[in-house]
C-alpha positions as CSV (number, residue, x, y, z in Angstrom):
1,X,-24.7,-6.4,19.5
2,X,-22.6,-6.5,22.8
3,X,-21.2,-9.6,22.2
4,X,-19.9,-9.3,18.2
5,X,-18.9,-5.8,19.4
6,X,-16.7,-6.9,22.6
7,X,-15.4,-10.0,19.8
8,X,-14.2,-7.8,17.0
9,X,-13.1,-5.3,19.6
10,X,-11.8,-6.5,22.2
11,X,-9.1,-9.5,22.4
12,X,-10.1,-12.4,24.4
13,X,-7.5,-12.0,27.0
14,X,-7.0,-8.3,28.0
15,X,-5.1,-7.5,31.8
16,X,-5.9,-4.0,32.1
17,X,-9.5,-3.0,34.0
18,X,-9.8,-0.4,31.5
19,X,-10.6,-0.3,27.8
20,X,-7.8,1.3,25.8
21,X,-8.3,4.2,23.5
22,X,-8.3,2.0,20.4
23,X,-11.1,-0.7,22.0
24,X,-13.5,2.5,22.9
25,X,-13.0,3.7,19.8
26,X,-14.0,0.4,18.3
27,X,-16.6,-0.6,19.8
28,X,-18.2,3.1,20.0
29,X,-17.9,2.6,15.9
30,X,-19.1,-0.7,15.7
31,X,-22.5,0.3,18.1
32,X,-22.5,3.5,16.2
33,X,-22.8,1.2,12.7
34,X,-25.1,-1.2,14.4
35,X,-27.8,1.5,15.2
36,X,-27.8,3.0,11.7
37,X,-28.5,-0.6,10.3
38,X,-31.1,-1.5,12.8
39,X,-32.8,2.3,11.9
40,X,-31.9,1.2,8.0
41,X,-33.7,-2.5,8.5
42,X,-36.9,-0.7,10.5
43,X,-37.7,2.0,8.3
44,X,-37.7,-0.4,5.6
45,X,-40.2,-3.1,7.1
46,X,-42.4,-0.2,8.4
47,X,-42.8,0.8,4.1
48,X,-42.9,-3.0,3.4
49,X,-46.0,-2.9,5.4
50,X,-47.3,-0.2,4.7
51,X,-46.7,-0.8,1.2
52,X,-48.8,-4.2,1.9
53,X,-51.7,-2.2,3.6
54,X,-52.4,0.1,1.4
55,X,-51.8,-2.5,-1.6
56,X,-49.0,-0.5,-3.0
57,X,-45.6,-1.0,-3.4
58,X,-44.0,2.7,-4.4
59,X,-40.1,2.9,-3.8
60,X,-40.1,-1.2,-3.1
61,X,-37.5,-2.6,-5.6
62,X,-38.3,-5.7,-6.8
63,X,-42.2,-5.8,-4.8
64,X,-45.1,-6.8,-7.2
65,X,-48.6,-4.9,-6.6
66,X,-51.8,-7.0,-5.7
């Protein structure tokens, strides 16, 4: 996350010791859309499983029951 954040944020070579406004800004959005995807992608491997466990698969698209 740090590293494709400070890439699309920041330019490779930058003379000031501070962050602009527009870099903070950036890479505040681009943690801020990292987060919500890593919640997204959790909450969705916690149902997987426990979709798997309890051998159903309700609200899984596209999962097949055993």
């Amino acid at each position: 996350m740090t590293s494709a954040c400070q890439k699309k944020c920041v330019p490779p070579k930058y003379s000031d010791g501070e962050l602009s406004k527009g870099e903070a800004v950036c890479i505040d959005r681009c943690v801020a859309k990292f987060m919500d995807v890593h919640d997204i992608v959790g909450k969705k491997l916690t149902a997987m499983s426990n979709a798997e466990q309890g051998g159903g698969a309700a609200g899984l698209p596209g999962t097949i029951p055993k």
